[in-house]
VOGU-3710 file (C-alpha; in Angstrom, 3 decimals, decimal comma):
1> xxxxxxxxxx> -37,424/45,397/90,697  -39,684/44,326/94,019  -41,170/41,392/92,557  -43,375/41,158/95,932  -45,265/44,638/94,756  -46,495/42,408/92,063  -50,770/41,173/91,624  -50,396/37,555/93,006  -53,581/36,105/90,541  -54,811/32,618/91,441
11> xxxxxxxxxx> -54,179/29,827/89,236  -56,770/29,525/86,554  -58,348/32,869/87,553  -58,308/36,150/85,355  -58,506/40,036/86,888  -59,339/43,019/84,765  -59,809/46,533/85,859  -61,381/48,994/84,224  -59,768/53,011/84,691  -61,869/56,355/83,929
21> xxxxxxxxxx> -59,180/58,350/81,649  -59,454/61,679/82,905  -56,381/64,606/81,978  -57,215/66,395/85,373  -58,433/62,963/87,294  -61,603/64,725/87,880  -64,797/63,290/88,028  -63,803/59,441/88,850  -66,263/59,177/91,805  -67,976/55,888/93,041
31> xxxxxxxxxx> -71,410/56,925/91,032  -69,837/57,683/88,004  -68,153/54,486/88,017  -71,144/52,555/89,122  -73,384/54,082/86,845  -70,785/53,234/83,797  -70,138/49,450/84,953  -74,611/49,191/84,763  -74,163/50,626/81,933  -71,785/47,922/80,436
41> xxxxxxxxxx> -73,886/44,856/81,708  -76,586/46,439/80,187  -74,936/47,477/77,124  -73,792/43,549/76,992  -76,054/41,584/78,204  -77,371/40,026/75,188  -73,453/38,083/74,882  -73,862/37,315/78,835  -77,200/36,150/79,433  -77,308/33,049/77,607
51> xxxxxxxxxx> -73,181/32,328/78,141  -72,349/29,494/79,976  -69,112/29,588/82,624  -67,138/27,152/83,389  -66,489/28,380/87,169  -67,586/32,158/87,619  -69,104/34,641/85,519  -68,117/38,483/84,220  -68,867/40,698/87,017  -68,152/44,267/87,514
61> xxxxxxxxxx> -68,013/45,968/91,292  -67,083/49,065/92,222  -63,276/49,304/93,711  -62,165/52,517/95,990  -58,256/53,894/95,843  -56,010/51,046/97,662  -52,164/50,259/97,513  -51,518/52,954/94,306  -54,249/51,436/92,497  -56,958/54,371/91,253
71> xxxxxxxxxx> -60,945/53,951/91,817  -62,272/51,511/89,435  -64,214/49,352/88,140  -63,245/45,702/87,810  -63,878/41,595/89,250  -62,284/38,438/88,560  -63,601/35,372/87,072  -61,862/32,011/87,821  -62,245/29,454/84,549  -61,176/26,313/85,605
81> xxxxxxxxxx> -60,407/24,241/82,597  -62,129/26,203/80,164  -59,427/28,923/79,145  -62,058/30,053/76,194  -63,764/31,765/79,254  -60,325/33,765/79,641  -60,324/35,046/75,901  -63,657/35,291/75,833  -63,471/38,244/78,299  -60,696/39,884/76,553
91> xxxxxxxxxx> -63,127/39,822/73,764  -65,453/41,891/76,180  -62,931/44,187/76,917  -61,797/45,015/73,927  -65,610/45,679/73,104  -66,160/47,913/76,333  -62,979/50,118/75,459  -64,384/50,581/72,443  -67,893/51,015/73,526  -66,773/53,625/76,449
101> xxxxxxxxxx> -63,700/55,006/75,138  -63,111/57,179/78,559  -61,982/53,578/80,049  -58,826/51,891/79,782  -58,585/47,702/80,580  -55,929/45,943/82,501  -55,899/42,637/82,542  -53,692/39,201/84,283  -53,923/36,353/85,294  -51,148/33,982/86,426
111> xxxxxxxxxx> -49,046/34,106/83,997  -48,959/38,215/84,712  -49,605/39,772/80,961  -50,632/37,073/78,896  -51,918/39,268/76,156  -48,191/39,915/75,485  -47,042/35,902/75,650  -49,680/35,567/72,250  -47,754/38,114/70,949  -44,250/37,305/71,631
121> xxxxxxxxxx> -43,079/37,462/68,317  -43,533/41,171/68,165  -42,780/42,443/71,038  -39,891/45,471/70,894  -36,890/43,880/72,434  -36,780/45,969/75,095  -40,223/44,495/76,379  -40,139/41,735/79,032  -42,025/40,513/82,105  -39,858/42,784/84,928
131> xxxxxxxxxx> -40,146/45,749/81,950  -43,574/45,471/81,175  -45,240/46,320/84,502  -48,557/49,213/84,287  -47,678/49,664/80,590  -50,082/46,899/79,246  -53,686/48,422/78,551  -56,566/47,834/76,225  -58,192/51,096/75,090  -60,608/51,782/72,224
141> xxxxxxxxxx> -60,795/48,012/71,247  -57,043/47,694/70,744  -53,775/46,964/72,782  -52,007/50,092/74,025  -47,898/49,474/75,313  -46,588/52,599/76,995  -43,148/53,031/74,938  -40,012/53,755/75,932  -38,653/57,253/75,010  -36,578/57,675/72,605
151> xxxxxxxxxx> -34,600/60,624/70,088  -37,895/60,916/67,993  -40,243/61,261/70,890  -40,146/62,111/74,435  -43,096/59,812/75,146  -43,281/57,090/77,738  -41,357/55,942/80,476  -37,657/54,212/80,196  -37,543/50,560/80,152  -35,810/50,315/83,718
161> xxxxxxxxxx> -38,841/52,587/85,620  -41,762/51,072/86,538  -44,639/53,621/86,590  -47,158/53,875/88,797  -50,949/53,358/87,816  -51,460/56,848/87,968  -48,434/57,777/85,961  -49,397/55,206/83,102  -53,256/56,225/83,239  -52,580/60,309/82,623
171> xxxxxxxxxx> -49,592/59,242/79,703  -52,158/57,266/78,224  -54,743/59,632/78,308  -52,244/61,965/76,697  -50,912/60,331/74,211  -53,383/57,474/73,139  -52,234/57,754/69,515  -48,071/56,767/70,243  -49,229/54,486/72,863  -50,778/52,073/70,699
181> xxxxxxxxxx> -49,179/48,775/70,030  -47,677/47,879/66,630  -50,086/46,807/63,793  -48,547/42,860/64,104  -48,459/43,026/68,184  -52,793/43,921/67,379  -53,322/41,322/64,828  -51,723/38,958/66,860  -54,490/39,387/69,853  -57,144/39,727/66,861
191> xxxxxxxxxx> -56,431/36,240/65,476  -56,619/34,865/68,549  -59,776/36,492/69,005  -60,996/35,338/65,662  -64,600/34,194/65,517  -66,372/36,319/68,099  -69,378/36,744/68,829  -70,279/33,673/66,568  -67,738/31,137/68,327  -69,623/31,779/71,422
201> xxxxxxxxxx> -72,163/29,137/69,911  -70,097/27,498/67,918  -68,218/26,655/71,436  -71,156/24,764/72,651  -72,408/21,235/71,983  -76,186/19,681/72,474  -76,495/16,198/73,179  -79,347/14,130/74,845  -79,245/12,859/78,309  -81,659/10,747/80,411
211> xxxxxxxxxx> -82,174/13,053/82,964  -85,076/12,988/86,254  -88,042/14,989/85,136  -86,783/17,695/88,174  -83,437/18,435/86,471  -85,204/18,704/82,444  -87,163/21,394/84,212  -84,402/23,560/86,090  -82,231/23,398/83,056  -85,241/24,551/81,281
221> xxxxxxxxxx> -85,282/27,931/83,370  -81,368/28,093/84,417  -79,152/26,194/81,613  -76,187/27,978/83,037  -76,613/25,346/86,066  -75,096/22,673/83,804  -71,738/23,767/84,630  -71,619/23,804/88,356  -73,309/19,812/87,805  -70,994/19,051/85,675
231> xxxxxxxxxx> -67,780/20,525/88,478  -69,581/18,778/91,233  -69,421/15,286/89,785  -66,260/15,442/88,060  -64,531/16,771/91,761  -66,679/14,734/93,366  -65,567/13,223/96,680  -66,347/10,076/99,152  -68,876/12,568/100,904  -70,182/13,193/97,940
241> xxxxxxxxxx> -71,044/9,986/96,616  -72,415/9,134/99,964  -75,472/11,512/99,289  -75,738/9,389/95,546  -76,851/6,553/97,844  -80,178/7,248/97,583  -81,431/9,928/95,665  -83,772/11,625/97,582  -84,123/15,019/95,272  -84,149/13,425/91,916
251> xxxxxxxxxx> -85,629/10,069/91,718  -84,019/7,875/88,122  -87,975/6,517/88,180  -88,785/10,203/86,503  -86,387/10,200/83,958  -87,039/11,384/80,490  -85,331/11,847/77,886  -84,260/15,706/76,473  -81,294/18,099/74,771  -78,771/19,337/77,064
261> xxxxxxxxxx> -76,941/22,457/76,153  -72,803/21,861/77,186  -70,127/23,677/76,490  -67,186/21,311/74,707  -65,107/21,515/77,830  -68,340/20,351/80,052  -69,717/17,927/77,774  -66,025/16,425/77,519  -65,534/16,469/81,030  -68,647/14,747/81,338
271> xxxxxxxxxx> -68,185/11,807/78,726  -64,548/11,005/79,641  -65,054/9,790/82,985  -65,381/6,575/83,911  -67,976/5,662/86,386  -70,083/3,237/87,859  -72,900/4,154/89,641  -73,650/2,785/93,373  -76,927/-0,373/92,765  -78,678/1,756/95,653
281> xxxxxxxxxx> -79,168/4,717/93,724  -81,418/3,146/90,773  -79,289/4,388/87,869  -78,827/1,409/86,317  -77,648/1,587/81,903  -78,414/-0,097/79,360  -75,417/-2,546/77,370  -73,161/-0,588/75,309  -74,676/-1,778/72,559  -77,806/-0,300/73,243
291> xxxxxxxxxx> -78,238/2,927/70,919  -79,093/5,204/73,429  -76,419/4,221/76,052  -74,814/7,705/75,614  -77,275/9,016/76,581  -78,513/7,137/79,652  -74,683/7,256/80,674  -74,176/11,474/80,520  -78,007/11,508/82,410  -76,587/9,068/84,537
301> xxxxxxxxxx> -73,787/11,382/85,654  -75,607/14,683/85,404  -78,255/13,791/88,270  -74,992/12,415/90,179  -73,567/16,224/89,706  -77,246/17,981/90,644  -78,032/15,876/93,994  -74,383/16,409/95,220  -75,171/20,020/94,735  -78,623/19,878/95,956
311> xxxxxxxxxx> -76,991/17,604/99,188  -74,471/20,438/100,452  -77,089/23,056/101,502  -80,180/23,177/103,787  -83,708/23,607/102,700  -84,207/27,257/101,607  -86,807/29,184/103,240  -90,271/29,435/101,654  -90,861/33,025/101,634  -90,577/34,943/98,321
321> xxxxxxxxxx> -87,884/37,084/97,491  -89,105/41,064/96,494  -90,362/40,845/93,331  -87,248/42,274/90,638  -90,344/44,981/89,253  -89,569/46,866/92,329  -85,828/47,203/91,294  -85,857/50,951/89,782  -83,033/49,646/87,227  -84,897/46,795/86,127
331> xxxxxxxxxx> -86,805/48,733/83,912  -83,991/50,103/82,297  -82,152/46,884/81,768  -84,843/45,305/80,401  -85,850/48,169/77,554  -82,018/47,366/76,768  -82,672/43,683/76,076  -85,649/44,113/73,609  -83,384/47,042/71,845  -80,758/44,466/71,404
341> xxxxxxxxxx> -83,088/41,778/70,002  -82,491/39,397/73,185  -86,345/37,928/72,972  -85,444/37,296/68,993  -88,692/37,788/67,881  -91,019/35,737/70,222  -93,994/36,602/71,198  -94,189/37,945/74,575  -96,047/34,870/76,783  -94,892/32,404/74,883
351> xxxxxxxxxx> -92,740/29,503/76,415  -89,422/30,889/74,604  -89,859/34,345/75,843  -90,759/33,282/78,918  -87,405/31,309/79,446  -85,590/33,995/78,065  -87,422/36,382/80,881  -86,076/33,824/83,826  -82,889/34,021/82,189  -82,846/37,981/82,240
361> xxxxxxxxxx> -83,820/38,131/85,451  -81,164/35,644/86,952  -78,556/38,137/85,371  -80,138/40,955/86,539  -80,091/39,315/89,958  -76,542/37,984/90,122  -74,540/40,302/87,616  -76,595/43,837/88,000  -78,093/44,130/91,468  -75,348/42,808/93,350
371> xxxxxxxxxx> -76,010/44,256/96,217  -78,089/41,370/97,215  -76,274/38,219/98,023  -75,790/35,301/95,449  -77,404/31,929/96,206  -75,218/28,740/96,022  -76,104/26,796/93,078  -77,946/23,877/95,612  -80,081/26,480/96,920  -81,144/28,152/93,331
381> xxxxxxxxxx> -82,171/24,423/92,280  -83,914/24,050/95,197  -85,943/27,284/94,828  -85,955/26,678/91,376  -88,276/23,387/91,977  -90,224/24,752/94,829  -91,185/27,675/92,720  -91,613/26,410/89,421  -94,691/24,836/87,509  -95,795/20,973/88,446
391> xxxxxxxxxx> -94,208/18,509/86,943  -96,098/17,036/83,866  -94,503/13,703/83,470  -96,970/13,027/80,191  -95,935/16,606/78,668  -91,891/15,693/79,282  -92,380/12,540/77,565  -93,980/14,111/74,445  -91,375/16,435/73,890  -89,033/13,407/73,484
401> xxxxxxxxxx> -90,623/13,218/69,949  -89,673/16,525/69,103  -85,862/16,481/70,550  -83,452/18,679/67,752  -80,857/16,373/66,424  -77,468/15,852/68,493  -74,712/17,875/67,442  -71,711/15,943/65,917  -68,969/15,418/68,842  -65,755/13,871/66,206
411> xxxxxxxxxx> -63,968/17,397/67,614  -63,235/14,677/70,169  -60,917/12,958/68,186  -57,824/14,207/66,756  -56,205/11,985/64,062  -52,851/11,728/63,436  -53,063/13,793/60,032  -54,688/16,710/62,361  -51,835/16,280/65,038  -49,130/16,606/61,829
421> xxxxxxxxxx> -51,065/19,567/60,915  -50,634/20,996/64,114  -47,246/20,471/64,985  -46,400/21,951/61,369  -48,139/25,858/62,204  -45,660/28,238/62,338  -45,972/28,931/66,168  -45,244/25,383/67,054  -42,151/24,725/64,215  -39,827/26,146/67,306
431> xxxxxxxxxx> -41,036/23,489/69,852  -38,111/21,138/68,995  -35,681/23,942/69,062  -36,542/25,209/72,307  -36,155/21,610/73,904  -32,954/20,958/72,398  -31,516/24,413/73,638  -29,609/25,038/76,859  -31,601/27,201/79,678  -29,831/30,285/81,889
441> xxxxxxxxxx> -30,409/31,808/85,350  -33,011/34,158/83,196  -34,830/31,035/81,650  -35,056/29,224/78,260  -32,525/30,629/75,444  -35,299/31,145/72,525  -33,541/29,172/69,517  -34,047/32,652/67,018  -33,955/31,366/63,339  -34,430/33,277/60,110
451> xxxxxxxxxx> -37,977/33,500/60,036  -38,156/34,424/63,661  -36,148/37,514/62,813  -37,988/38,550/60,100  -40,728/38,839/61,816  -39,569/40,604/65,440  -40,537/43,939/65,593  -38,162/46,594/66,180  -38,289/49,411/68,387  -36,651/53,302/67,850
461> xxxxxxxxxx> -33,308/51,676/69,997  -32,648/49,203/67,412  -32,971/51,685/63,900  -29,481/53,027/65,566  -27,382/50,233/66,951  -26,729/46,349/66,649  -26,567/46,047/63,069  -22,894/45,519/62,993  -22,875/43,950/66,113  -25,481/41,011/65,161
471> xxxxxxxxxx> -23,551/40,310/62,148  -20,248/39,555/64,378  -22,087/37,421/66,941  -23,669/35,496/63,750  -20,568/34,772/62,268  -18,972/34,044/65,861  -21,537/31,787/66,757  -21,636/30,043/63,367  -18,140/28,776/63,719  -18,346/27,636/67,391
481> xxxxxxxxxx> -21,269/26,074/66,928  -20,014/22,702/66,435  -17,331/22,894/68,782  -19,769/24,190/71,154  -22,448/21,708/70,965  -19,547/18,823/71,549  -18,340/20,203/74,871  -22,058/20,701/76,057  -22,949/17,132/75,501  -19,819/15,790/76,828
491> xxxxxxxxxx> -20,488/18,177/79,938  -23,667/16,846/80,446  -22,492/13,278/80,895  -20,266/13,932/82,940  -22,763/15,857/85,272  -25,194/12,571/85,184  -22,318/10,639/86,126  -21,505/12,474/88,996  -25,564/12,293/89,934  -25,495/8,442/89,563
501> xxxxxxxxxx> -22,464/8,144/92,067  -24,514/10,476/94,750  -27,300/8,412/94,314  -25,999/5,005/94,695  -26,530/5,395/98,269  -29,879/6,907/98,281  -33,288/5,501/98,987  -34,207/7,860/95,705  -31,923/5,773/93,510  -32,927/2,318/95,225
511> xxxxxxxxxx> -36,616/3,188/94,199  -35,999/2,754/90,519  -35,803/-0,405/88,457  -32,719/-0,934/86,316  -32,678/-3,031/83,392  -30,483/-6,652/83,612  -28,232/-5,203/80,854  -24,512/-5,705/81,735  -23,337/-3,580/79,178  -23,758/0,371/79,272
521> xxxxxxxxxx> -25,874/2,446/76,320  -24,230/5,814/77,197  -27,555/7,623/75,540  -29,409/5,897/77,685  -30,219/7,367/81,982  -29,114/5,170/84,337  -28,786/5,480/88,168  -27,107/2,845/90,768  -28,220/-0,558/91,487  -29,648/-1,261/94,389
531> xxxxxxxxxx> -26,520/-1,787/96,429  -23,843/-0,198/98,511  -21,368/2,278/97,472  -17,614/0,273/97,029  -14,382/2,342/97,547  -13,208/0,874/94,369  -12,961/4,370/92,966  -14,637/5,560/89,824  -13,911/3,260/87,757  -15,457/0,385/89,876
541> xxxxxxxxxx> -18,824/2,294/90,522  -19,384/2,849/87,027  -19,667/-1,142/86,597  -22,169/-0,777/89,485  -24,310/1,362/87,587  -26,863/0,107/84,930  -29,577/1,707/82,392  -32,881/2,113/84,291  -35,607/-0,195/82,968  -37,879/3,045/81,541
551> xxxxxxxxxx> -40,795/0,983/80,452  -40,921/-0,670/83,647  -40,642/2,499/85,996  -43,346/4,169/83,625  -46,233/1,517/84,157  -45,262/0,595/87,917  -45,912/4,576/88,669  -48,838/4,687/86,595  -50,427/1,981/88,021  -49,532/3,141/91,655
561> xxxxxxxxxx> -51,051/6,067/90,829  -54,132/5,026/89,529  -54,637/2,746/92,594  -54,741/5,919/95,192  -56,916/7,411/93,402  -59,288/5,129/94,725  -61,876/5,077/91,157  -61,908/9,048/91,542  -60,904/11,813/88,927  -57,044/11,955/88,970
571> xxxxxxxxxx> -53,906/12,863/86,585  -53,369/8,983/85,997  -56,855/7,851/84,389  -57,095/11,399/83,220  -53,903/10,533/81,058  -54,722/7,062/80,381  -57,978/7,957/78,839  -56,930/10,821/76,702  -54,537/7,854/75,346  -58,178/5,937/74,815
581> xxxxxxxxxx> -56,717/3,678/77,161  -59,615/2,252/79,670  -58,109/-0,197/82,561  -61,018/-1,827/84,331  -60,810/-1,269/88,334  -58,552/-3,379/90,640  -60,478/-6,311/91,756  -57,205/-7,501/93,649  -58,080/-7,466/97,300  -54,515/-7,159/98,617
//
């Protein structure tokens, strides 16, 4: 197995491709395959208009033959933190296959095929990462596995070839029927899919935010701009903040205050970080007591996110862009939105329907005609306010009277009941077990119990063989088990031993703090003291070496930590605060 023939994906990044099942591979030309991924945004653009991505959006280009890989349709979308925006476009797969049944959907992402890892449980045993290669496809809204053949059918490809695209494509097209997965391996991906369409609002969360009047009225048109405000100030830099200064787009004197639509991963982003805002910019907040401090705080950091953005790009030119009208699939698109009830019901001028129109066109522009090139998100804003209606300071403020009520953000918090709960499921019972088992040149050895065997699906292989066979090796392993477990621990000890004496020596060991305990807890790590190695033999060094001090090493690195990052976003106050630990900054000048 070349593992360099395989996709390198990008962390946090998903790629799907969709294939034109033909049995003679006629047909798949660049129009056909055009017209069907218009078709598709079309079809769907009720679900993507109003979503809002963490990173990127669903797109769909046209692909020509390259490397073994067919014509096709396909993008990639990178989600950041948000992995909902992962599943949530396996939901839209699984809805195009079944939509277009002439296509057939692969998709990765880092991990390689993910949609098997959710089903591990019931995956034939024959099924692994080097095995599974071009056999993974979603087809007529459900998984299809290309099987391995066997004395009841001659079907699929052996477990040690890896077909090619092409070769997996025309057995698919074939034999759809003995291609798809097993009824668990299906309801697996289905529960994890559970709740779509609906969960795509139950996903977000409103709040309200004391935001400039500019901002209130960009949202207004382009809520999907929350997200890349949101990025900007929670990566923000030293450059960044230097353009917070002042703020010379969106002055705090305008501020009003109005709902923000978040998703939960933006709005927590957003509330969890600790930040104080420079006295030259004119943010100033309220005490905590104050009852709207929330929401002068997230309006506080919002405009931080939307002048950083607004700061990284030039002044876009004032002439108008061609009117969308003259786009001959506009029309199209748009009788597909009023089919699909997208304007729900309002009446066509009205302010609703005319934010829903901006919306529509935006997608259009970025998602369907994507020929023309994207603007950054700085430059839409900008356009966004030169173009837009005058700002009616009065009219903002009377809307604060009619705000909807804040949604309820206790998700936050997870109790300890809820983290019992958890931990309980039956796909995290095994989490002990795995820890506590010993790891190979192949990986982690899955601890199988009972229940685990119950449920693993078999393939035709295993209706003939290993029945016998697993009943010796449970027997064996049942009476070495003890005897086994003794000689692993006692190995292990002696390994760590041998580690401490290499590191007496070492400017590694030297760097950690060892308690002032004389005697030795033998469950307890230990490396050398801080001092030379003796030729006293083994016996002397292990009277050099002591416990290390683990509550001491854990807050000295923590705290080191914390101070480079400087009062920026970083793993330490990240982790601190998810502990609802809040450590004031270092006023130490040294």
């Amino acid at each position: 197995m070349d593992f360099l023939q395989r996709t390198v994906v990008v962390e946090d990044m998903v790629q799907y491709k969709l294939f034109l099942l033909q049995p003679d591979g006629s047909d798949v030309t660049e129009e056909r395959l055009t017209h069907l991924a218009e078709e598709i945004l079309v079809k769907f653009a009720p679900l993507l208009v109003q979503y809002i991505w963490q990173n990127q959006p669903f797109n769909l280009t046209y692909h020509s033959e390259k490397g073994g890989v067919p014509a096709h349709i396909g993008g990639s979308t990178q989600f950041g933190e948000n992995v909902e925006d992962e599943w949530f476009i396996v939901y839209l797969l699984l809805q195009i296959t079944e939509a277009f049944p002439e296509l057939a959907a692969r998709v990765e992402d880092n991990d390689g095929e993910f949609l098997l890892i959710e089903a591990a449980d019931y995956l034939p045993k024959w099924l692994n990462p080097d095995s599974s290669q071009n056999r993974v496809f979603l087809h007529r809204g459900e998984v299809h596995i290309l099987p391995c053949p066997s004395k009841f059918s001659t079907v699929g490809f052996s477990k040690d070839v890896v077909p090619s695209l092409s070769q997996a494509l025309a057995e698919l097209c074939s034999h759809p029927h003995v291609c798809q997965a097993s009824p668990k391996i299906c309801s697996a991906l289905k529960k994890r899919l559970k709740g779509y369409p609906e969960k795509i609002k139950t996903g977000l969360h409103q709040a309200h935010c004391f935001i400039p009047a500019g901002i209130a009225m960009v949202l207004a048109q382009r809520p999907q701009l929350v997200a890349h405000a949101v990025s900007a100030f929670y990566l923000r830099d030293p450059v960044d903040l230097q353009a917070c200064r002042s703020f010379k787009i969106f002055s705090p004197e305008t501020r009003v205050l109005t709902s923000v639509t978040f998703t939960r991963c933006l709005y927590a982003q957003l509330l969890q970080q600790q930040f104080t805002s420079d006295r030259r910019s004119g943010f100033t907040l309220p005490p905590h007591s104050h009852p709207q401090y929330r929401a002068h705080e997230l309006g506080m950091k919002l405009a931080h996110g939307f002048e950083i953005l607004c700061s990284r790009v030039r002044l876009p030119s004032s002439e108008p862009d061609a009117p969308i009208s003259c786009n001959p699939q506009w029309k199209r698109f748009l009788e597909s939105l009023k089919k699909n009830d997208y304007f729900q019901g309002e009446l066509e001028g009205s302010t609703r329907y005319r934010e829903l129109m901006r919306s529509a066109e935006h997608f259009f522009k970025q998602s369907v005609a994507f020929e023309s090139s994207a603007l950054s998100p700085g430059e839409e804003i900008l356009l966004l306010m030169q173009n837009g209606h005058p700002l009616n300071l009065e009219e903002l403020k009377e809307r604060e009277q009619q705000l909807p009520q804040e949604d309820d953000d206790s998700w936050l918090e997870i109790t300890a009941q809820d983290l019992d709960h958890f931990l309980t499921q039956p796909t995290h019972q095994g989490m002990k077990k795995f820890l506590d088992t010993m790891s190979s040149h192949e990986g982690a050895e899955v601890p199988w119990d009972g229940s685990r065997n119950e449920m693993e699906e078999l393939d035709s292989d295993d209706l003939d063989d290993d029945d016998e066979s697993d009943k010796e090796r449970e027997e064996e392993t049942s009476g070495d088990t003890e005897q086994n477990g003794t000689e692993t621990l006692n190995d292990l000890r002696s390994y760590m031993d041998q580690m401490d004496e290499e590191l007496m020596s070492t400017k590694i060991g030297q760097s950690f703090t060892n308690s002032k305990k004389t005697d030795l807890d033998n469950s307890s790590p230990h490396l050398p003291v801080n001092s030379p190695p003796t030729q006293g033999g083994s016996e002397q060094n292990e009277e050099e070496i002591r416990p290390l001090d683990l509550d001491v090493n854990l807050v000295t690195n923590l705290l080191e930590s914390l101070s480079c990052q400087a009062g920026l976003a970083g793993p330490a106050s990240n982790l601190l605060q998810s502990l609802g630990i809040n450590l004031p900054a270092n006023s130490d000048p040294s």
